[in-house]
C-alpha positions, 0 to 999 in steps of 0.5 A: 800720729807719730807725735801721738805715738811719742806722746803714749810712749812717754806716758807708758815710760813715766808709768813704768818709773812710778812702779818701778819706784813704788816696788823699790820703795816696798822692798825697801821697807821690807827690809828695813823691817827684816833688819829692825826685827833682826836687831831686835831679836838681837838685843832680846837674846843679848839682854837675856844671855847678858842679864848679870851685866845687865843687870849690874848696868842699871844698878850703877845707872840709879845709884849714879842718879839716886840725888836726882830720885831723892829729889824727884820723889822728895818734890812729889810729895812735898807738893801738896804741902807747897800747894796749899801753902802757896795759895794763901801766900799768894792771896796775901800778897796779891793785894799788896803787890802790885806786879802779879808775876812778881808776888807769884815768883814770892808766894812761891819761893815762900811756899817752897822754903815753908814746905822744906821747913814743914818737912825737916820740922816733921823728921826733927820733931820725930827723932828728938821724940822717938830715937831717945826712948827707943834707944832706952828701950832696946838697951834696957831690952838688951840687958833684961834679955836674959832674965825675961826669958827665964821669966817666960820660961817659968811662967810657961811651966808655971802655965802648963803645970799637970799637963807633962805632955804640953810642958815637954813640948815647950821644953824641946821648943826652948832647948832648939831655940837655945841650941840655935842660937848658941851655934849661931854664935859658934859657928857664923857669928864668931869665924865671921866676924871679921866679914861683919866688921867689914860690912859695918864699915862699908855700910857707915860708908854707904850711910855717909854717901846716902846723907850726902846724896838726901842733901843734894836731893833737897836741893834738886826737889826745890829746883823741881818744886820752882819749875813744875810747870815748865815740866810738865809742859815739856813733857806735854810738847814732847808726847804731842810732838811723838804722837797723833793727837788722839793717842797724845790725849790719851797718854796724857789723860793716864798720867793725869790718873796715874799721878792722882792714884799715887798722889791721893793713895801716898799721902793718904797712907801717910796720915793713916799711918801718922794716925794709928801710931799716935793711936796705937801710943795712947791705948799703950799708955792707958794699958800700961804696956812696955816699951810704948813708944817702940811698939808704936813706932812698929805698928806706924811704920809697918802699917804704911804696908797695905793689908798685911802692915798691922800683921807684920808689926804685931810680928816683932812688938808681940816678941817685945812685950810677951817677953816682959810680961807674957799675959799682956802678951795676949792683951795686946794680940787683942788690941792688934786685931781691934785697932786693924778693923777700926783701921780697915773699916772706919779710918783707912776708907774715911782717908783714902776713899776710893783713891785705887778703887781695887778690890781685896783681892787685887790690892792681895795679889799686888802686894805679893807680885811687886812686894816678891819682885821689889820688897818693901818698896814695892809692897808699899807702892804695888797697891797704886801701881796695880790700881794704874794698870787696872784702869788702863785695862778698864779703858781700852776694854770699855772703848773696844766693847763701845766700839762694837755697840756693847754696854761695858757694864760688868753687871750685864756680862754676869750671867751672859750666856752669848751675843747675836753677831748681828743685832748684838741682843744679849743672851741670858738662857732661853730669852734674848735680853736687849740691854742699852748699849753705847753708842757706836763711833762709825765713820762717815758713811758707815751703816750702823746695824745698832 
């Protein structure tokens, strides 16, 4: 009895300590977590009242790494062009080298060196074409400035001869215009002139650092253009590493559709672009409008803008020609609104399919979000990033909704008036309508009322 005794004393003893331990255990994890949201609050309120030096913070941080983004995005989109040169290179020499993991490393570095050569070809050819006729061209605008605005203004008059009221509207149109811009050189250019040739300096200096940073650029997009698989398979190890298998694929799966978004959609954009300038020249040409080359050039870049590109270079090409001649002016608004619908309707959707698979209406919204938070650069890649942050949302709806047997069809939510909690029928009025549904994931052991 007494080594019974001794026995149940033991185990009540050694039951005690396990409670014991698992109640400090809970208490330690509560306050860990007291002290983590502690932290975290801290550093919430810390990056708000801070923001400026936060701010500041960030930005010396990518000036210091701008070589390393030049490089990285200079790769991303050199990438395609490498692809396709390496699998021809790699074809020829397969069949004449006899080790394969040498006639890779060749094809390689060929494709790279080809790649690079393409590329620099490409800027060459663009300024030895366009810099010349346009620097022409704003010269000859800067010295005819004058005369092509009496020209306007007698043509203008000349146009509203018999209607004083429209005339005299026209007049104190051209007379605030004029006081505008002499009190501009009055009273900011000229007291400020020295601030200006301050700023020129700063900014040649600037000019120089961001020649020297591309250079570097180049060089750090080859070593990424070599070692891209290595890469990714670093990122892969590390994102299995961090999480769960389950979660792992589904990280890697969005970056697998984020990378085909803004791959198809950028390059695509590029060629659009790269067609409607060389477009845009030719029809230039044939109307023989001024400045052909200069107006084209607008009309390329500013069309890389999704939606409101065509819009925004009419702006200044528009101001170019009406002054030389204010009736192809006219002509010229027309061609704009023209070669904007065979654009959206006819190149636009021919090269980029269905590359963001947004609507008008998110592809407007995103633009003026990003492009009002970033500018240019994110009126340019608003459009691929809000397509990446769509289909994240449409994926976790969907596998929510199939998780709770519920089709994930749009379609059958259109007109839904309920759902019953426990047959999931679909309502539509009076009349329950029962519409397939996806399969329910259950576990093991589950009922499914499905």
């Amino acid at each position: 009895m007494d080594k019974q005794n001794y026995k149940e004393e033991n185990t009540n003893n050694t039951d005690n300590k396990k409670y014991d331990w698992a109640a400090k255990d809970r208490i330690l994890i509560i306050a860990m977590a007291v002290f983590g949201t502690f932290c975290c609050c801290t550093l919430f309120f810390f990056l708000i009242y801070r923001y400026n030096g936060f701010a500041d913070f960030w930005r010396q941080l990518f000036g210091i790494l701008q070589p390393i983004t030049i490089g990285v995005v200079l790769a991303y989109l050199l990438n395609p062009i490498m692809k396709f040169i390496e699998q021809y290179v790699l074809r020829f020499l397969e069949t004449r080298m006899k080790n394969a993991q040498k006639a890779g490393k060749t094809a390689r570095a060929v494709a790279i060196f080809g790649s690079l050569l393409f590329f620099v070809g490409i800027i060459v050819l663009l300024i030895a074409a366009v810099v010349p006729s346009m620097a022409a061209s704003i010269q000859k605008m800067a010295v005819t400035l004058p005369e092509e605005i009496n020209n306007l203004v007698a043509w203008v008059e000349d146009f509203t001869k018999g209607d004083s009221d429209l005339a005299e509207l026209v007049g104190e149109i051209f007379e605030k215009l004029t006081a505008g811009v002499q009190t501009f050189f009055e009273k900011d250019l000229l007291p400020k002139i020295q601030q200006y040739i301050y700023s020129i300096t700063s900014g040649v200096v600037y000019g120089v650092k961001f020649v020297l940073n591309i250079f570097v650029g180049v060089i750090v997009s080859v070593y990424v253009l070599a070692s891209k698989e290595t890469f990714a398979g670093q990122a892969k190890k590390i994102i299995y590493a961090l999480f769960k298998p389950v979660r792992a694929n589904v990280i890697v799966e969005t970056v697998r559709k984020s990378n085909e978004i803004f791959g198809g959609f950028i390059s695509g954009k590029i060629l659009d672009s790269a067609i409607i300038g060389v477009l845009a020249y030719i029809v230039l040409i044939i109307m023989k409008m001024p400045d052909p080359i200069l107006v084209a050039v607008i009309i390329g870049v500013t069309n890389v803008i999704p939606f409101f590109g065509p819009f925004i270079g009419a702006i200044p090409s528009f101001i170019i020609i009406v002054l030389q001649n204010p009736i192809q002016g006219l002509y010229f608004l027309i061609f704009v609104l023209v070669l904007q619908q065979v654009d959206g309707n006819i190149i636009g959707p021919k090269i980029l399919g269905e590359s963001t698979g947004l609507s008008s209406f998110w592809v407007v919204f995103a633009i003026m979000i990003f492009g009002g938070l970033w500018g240019f650069p994110g009126m340019l890649l608003g459009v691929p990033l809000m397509a990446v942050i769509y289909y994240i949302v449409q994926k976790s709806v969907s596998y929510f909704l199939r998780k709770r047997g519920l089709t994930d069809r749009t379609e059958d939510y259109v007109y839904l008036v309920n759902i019953d909690r426990n047959t999931n029928m679909l309502y539509y009025g009076e009349k329950p309508v029962q519409k397939e549904t996806a399969k329910e994931e259950t576990d093991p052991g589950t009922d499914n009322k499905n």
